[in-house]
C-alpha positions as CSV (number, residue, x, y, z in Angstrom):
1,X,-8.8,30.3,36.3
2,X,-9.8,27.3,34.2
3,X,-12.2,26.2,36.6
4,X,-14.1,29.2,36.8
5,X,-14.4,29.2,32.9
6,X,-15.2,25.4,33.0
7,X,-17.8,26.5,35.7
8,X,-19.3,29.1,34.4
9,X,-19.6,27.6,30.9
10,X,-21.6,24.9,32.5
11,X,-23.8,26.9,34.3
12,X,-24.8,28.5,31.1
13,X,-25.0,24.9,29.2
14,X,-27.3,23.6,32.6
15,X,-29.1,26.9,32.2
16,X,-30.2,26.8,28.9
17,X,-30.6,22.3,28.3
18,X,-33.2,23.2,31.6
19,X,-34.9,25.7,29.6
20,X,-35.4,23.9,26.7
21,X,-36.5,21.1,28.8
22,X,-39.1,22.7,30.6
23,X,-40.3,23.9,27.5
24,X,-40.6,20.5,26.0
25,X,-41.9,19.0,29.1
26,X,-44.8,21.7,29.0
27,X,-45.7,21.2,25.0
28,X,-45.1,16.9,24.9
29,X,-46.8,16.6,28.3
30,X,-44.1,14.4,29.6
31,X,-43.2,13.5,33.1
32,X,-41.2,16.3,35.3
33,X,-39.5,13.3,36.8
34,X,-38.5,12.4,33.1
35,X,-37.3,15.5,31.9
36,X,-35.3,16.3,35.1
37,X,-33.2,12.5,35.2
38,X,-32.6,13.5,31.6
39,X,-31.5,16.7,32.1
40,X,-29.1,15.4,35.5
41,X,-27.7,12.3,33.4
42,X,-26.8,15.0,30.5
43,X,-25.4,17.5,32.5
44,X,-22.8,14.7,34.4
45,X,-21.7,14.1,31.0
46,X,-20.8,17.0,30.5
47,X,-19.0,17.8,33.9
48,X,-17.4,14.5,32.9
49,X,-15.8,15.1,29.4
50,X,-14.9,18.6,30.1
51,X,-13.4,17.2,33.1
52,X,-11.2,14.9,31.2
53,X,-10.2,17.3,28.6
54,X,-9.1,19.7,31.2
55,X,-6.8,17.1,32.6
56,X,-5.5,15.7,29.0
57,X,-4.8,18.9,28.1
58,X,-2.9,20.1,31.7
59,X,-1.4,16.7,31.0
60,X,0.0,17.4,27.4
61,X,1.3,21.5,28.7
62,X,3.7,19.7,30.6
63,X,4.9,17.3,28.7
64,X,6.0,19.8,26.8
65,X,7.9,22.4,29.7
């Protein structure tokens, strides 16, 4: 269950960073190449720290039981 949230929380963070990307890309005429590695590099961070507070926070739930 929490991996579908995690999931589909980041499809909607991905979704809307690419958006805003390809409409900066567009107006500051930068490189697609660019703007794609940025967007890539960003999303992995933020597979990664969800990722990690997923597991910190199973972690701590049984700790407690």
């Amino acid at each position: 269950m929490e991996a579908l949230i995690v999931l589909i929380i980041s499809v909607v963070i991905y979704t809307a960073i690419y958006w805003i990307w390809v409409i900066t890309i567009d107006s500051l005429s930068i490189p697609q190449t660019v703007g794609v590695g940025l967007v890539s590099v960003l999303l992995g961070f933020i597979f990664y720290y969800t990722t990690v507070y997923l597991l910190r926070k199973r972690r701590i739930g049984r700790k407690d039981d």
